[in-house]
C-alpha positions as semicolon CSV with decimal commas, in nm:
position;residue;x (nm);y (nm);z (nm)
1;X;19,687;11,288;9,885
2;X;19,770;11,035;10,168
3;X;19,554;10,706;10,147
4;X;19,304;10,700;10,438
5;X;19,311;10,352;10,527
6;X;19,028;10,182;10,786
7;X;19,128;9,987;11,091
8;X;19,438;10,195;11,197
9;X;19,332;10,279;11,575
10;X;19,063;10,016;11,691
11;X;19,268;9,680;11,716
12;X;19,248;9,560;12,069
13;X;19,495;9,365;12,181
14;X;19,251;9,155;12,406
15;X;19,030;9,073;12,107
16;X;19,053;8,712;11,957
17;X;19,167;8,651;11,610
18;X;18,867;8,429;11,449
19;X;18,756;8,256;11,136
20;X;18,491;8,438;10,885
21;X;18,235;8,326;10,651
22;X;18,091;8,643;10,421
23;X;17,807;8,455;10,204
24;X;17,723;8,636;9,892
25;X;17,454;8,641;9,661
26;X;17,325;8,919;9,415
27;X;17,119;9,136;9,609
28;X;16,763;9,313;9,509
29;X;16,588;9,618;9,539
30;X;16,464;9,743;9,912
31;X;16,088;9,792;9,802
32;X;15,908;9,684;9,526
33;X;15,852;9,996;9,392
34;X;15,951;10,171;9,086
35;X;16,236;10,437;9,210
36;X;16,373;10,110;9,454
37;X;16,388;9,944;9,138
38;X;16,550;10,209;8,915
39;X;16,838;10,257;9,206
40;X;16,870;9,866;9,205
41;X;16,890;9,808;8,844
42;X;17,118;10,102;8,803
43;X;17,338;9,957;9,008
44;X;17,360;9,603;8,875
45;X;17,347;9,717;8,549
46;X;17,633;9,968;8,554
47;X;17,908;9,688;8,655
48;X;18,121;9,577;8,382
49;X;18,095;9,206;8,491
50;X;17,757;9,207;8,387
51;X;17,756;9,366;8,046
52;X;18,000;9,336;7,871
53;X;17,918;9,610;7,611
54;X;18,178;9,960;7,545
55;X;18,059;10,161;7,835
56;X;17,990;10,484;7,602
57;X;17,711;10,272;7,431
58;X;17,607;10,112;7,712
59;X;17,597;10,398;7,869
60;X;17,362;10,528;7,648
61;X;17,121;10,217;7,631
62;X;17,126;10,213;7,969
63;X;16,977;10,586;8,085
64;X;16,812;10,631;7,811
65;X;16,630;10,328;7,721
66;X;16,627;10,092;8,026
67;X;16,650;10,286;8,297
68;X;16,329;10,523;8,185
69;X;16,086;10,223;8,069
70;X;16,228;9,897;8,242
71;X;16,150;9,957;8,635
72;X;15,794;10,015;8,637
73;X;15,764;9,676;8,414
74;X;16,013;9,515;8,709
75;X;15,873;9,650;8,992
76;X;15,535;9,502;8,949
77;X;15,673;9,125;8,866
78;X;15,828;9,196;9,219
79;X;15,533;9,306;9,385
80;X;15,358;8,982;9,297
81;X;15,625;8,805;9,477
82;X;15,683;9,049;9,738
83;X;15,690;8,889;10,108
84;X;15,552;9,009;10,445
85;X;15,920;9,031;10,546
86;X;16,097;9,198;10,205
87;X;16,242;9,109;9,878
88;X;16,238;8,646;9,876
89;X;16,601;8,640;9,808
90;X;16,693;8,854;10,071
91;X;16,445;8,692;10,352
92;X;16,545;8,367;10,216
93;X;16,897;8,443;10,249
94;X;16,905;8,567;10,636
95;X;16,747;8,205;10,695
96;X;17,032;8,044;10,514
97;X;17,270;8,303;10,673
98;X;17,150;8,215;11,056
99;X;17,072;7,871;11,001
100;X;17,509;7,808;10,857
101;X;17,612;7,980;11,217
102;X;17,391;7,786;11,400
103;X;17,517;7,459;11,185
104;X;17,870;7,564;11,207
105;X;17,816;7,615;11,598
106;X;17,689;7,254;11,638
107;X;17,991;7,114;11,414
108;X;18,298;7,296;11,545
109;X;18,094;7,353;11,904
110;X;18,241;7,714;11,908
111;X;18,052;8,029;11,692
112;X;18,194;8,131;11,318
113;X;18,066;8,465;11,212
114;X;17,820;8,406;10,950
115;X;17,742;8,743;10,759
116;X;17,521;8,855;10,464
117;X;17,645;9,076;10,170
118;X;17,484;9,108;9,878
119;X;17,666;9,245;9,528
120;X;17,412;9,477;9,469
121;X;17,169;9,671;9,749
122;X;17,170;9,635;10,102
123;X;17,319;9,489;10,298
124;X;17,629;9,554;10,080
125;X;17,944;9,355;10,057
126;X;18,120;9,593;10,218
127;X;17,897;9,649;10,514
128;X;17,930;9,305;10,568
129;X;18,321;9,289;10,546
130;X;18,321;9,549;10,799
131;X;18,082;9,366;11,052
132;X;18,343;9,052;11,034
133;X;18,639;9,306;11,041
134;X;18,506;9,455;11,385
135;X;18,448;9,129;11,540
136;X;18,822;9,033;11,493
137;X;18,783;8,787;11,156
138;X;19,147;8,758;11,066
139;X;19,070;8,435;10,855
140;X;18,824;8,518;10,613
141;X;18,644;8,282;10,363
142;X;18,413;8,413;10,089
143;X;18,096;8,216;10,011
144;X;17,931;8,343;9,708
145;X;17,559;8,134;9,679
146;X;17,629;8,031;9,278
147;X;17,642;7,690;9,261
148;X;17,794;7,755;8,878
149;X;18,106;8,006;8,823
150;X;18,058;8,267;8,594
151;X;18,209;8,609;8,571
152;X;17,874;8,770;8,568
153;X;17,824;8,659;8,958
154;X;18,108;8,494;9,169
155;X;18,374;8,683;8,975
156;X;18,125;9,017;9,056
157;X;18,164;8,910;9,414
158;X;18,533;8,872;9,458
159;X;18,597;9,226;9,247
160;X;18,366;9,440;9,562
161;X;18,554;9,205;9,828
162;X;18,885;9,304;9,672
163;X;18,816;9,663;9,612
164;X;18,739;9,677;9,985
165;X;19,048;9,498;10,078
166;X;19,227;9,754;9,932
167;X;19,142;10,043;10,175
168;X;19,227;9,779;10,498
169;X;19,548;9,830;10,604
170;X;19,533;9,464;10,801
171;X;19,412;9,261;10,563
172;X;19,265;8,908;10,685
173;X;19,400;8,564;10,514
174;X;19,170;8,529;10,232
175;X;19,020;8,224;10,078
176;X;18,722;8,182;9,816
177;X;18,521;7,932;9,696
178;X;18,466;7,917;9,328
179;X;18,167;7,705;9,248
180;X;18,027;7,371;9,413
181;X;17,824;7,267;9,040
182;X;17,934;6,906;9,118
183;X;17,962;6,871;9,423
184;X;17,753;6,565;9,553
185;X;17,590;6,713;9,834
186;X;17,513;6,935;9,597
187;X;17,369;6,694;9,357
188;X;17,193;6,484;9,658
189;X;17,007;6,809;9,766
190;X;16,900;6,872;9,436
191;X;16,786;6,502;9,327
192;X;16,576;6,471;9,683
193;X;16,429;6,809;9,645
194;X;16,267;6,620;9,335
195;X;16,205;6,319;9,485
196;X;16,007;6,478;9,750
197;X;15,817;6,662;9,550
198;X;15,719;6,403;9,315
199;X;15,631;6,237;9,637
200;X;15,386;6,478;9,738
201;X;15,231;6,591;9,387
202;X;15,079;6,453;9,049
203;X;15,325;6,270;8,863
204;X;15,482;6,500;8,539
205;X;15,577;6,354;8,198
206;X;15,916;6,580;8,199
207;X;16,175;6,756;8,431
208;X;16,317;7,095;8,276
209;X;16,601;7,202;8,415
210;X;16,616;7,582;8,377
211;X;16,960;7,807;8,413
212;X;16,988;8,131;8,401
213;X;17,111;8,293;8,080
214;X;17,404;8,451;7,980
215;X;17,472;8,618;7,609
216;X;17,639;8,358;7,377
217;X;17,965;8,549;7,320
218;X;18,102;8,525;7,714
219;X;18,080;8,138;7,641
220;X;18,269;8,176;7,339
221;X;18,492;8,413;7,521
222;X;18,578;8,159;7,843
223;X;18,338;8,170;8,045
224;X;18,300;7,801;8,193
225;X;17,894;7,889;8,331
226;X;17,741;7,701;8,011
227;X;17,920;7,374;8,031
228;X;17,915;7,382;8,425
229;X;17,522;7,393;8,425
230;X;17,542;7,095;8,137
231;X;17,769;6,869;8,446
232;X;17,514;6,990;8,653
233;X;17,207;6,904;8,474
234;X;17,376;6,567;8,361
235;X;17,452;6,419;8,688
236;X;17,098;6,505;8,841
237;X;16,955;6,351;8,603
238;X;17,188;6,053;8,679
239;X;17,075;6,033;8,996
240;X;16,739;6,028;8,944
241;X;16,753;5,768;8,688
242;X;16,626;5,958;8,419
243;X;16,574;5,884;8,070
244;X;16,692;6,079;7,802
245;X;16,330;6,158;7,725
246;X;16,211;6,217;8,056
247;X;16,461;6,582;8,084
248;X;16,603;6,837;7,881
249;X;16,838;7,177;8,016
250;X;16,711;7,524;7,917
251;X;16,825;7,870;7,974
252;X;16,585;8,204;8,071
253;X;16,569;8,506;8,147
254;X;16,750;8,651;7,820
255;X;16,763;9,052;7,748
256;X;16,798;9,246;7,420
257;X;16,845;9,116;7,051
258;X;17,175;8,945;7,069
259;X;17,202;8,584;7,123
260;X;17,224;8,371;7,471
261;X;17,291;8,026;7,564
262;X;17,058;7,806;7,442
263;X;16,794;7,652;7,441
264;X;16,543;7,873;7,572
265;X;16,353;7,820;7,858
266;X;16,006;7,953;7,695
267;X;16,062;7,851;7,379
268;X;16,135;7,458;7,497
269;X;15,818;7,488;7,712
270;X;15,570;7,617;7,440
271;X;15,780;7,339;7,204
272;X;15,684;7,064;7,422
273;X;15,323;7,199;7,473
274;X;15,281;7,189;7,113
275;X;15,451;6,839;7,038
276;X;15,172;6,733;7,315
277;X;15,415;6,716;7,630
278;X;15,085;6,736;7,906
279;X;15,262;6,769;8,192
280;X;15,623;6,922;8,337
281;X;15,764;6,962;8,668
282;X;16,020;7,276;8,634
283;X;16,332;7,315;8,865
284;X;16,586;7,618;8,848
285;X;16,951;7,417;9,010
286;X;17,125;7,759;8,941
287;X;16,956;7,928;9,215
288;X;17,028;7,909;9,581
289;X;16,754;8,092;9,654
290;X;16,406;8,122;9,564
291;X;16,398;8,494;9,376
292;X;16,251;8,691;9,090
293;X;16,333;8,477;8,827
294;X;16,235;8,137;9,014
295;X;15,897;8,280;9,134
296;X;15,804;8,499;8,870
297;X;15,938;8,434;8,592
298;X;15,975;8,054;8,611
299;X;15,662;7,975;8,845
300;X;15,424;8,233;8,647
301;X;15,548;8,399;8,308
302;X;15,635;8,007;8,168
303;X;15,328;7,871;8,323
304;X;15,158;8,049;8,124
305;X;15,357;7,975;7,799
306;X;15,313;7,609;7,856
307;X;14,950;7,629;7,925
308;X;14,845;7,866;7,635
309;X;15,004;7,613;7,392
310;X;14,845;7,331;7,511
311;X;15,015;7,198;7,850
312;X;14,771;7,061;8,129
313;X;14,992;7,076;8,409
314;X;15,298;7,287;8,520
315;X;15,442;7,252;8,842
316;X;15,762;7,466;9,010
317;X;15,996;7,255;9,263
318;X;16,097;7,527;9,502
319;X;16,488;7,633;9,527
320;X;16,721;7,444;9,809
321;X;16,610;7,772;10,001
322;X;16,728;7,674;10,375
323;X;16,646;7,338;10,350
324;X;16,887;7,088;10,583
325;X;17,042;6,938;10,310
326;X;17,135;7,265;10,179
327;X;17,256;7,424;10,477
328;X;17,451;7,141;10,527
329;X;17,650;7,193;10,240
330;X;17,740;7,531;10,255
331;X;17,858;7,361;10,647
332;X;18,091;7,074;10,420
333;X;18,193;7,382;10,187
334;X;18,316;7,596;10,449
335;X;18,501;7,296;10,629
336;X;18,655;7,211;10,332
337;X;18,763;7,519;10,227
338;X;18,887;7,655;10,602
339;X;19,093;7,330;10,607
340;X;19,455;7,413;10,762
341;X;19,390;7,737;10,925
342;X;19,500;7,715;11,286
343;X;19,226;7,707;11,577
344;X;19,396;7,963;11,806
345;X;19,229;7,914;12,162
346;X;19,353;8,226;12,371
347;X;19,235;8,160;12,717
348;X;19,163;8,525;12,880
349;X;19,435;8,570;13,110
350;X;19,640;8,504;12,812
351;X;19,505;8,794;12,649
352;X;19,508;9,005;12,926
353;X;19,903;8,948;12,972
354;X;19,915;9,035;12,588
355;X;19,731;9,339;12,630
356;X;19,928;9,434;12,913
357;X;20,289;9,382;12,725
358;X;20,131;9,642;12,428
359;X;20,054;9,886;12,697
360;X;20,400;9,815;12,786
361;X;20,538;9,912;12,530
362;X;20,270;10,230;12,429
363;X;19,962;10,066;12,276
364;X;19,648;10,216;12,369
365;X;19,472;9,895;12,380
């Protein structure tokens, strides 16, 4: 069978080439309900990148054992977090989304498409690649929000932007940006997001830096997440100056029996509570966005575990969300990493004398 490939008849010849960003982050369900849930997790749990496991077995474990039991449990840790607007991450993300354009507007002083895809759920990568496609993006550059690489995420991301590449038959110059874990905006944003709320709120004894998990064997198998969070945490802590006493890294949100990165989140917290640790402020510098894990698990679930052993006070510092320093460096990203592609200005009669020499010679448009 022939390959159907999009974007054969709708080129115009009057349109004007242009420069794309497509920021990327994981996605989440569209209600927090149980069946959104089930779809969601379905989803995100059926891609390769994420679990690693034979897919016969995994198959398996997955419909019969998560997919049965696990949404209802997930669905109401979403509802507590649930906003006015929809899912955080994905109202958090349109801010960041708008707010880049409008940033990359006031640096360049012409408009960059800005668009939205998330991995999993709506609105899809694809959807997203299509949006820029139609509105003449020849010069695309993929922003996935992961401030760490790991195959689990950005590599997720570039797999769905290349499987939709493959069914364009004018594909757009592609570039992608890897991680930013070190990047000193990055680092700046995070160390005054501390400062300012330290500023504003009861001092803590301790700073816990929490990442998100990953099972031990994709560090053992290459996987450079683990010792990217460890720069990460390292040169915060450098810039705020402190102690080797005063902060510790930690890893959550861990699934099943086998064994991930460590240490754990919950089990440093109740630790500390125990050894008679009073008081810790808790910040999550693997998420660009405020989400499940940050608000529920992180802001609630290990509240708890501190306090029930002991701890006084537990406080959350909020994500780099849309923040200005965050926004501006996804701006410094993109700059950097759309360096050397040509500004084409095509003035319109230009165009129109283009347009006219297709029609020329038997374009429709």
């Amino acid at each position: 069978m022939t390959q159907k490939f999009i974007g054969e008849a709708d080129y115009d010849h009057e349109s004007i080439d242009s420069t794309g960003v497509l920021l990327c982050n994981l996605g989440t369900p569209e209600a927090p309900t149980t069946g959104a849930v089930r779809r969601f997790l379905r989803e995100f749990l059926s891609d390769p990148r994420v679990v690693e496991i034979p897919r016969p077995v995994w198959w398996v474990l997955l419909n019969f054992i998560i997919l049965p039991f696990r949404p209802r449990h997930v669905a109401k840790a979403y509802e507590s977090v649930w906003m006015k607007e929809g899912s955080p991450l994905l109202v958090i993300s349109k801010h960041q989304r708008d707010a880049l354009a409008a940033e990359l507007k006031t640096q360049a002083g012409a408009d960059m498409p800005v668009v939205l895809g998330m991995c999993y759920g709506k609105p899809s990568i694809p959807e997203a690649m299509e949006i820029l496609r139609k509105q003449g993006v020849r010069r695309l550059l993929v922003l996935p929000a992961y401030p760490q690489y790991s195959g689990t995420t950005t590599a997720a991301v570039f797999d769905i932007v290349s499987r939709e590449l493959q069914r364009v038959r004018w594909i757009p110059e592609l570039r992608t940006i890897n991680d930013y874990h070190d990047n000193p905006l990055y680092i700046e944003a995070l160390a005054n997001s501390v400062r300012e709320f330290r500023e504003t709120n009861p001092a803590s004894q301790r700073l816990l830096m929490s990442f998100h998990g990953l099972p031990e064997a994709m560090l053992l198998a290459g996987d450079p997440y683990f010792c990217q969070c460890q720069k990460t945490a390292r040169l915060l802590a450098e810039k705020l100056k402190l102690a080797d006493d005063e902060w510790a890294i930690s890893f959550q949100s861990r699934l099943g029996k086998a064994k991930w990165l460590q240490p754990y989140t919950d089990k440093t917290l109740e630790q500390w509570a125990k050894q008679g640790v009073e008081s810790v402020d808790v910040i999550c510098p693997g998420f660009s966005a405020d989400c499940l894990e940050t608000l529920e698990e992180m802001a609630m679930q290990n509240r708890d575990v501190f306090m029930d052993n002991g701890g006084k006070q537990y406080q959350y510092i909020p994500a780099l969300n849309a923040s200005d320093a965050h926004i501006h460096l996804f701006a410094d990203l993109v700059q950097q990493h759309s360096q050397g592609w040509p500004q084409i200005v095509q003035e319109s009669s230009n165009l129109a004398q283009t347009s006219q020499r297709a029609r020329d010679l038997g374009a429709n448009k």
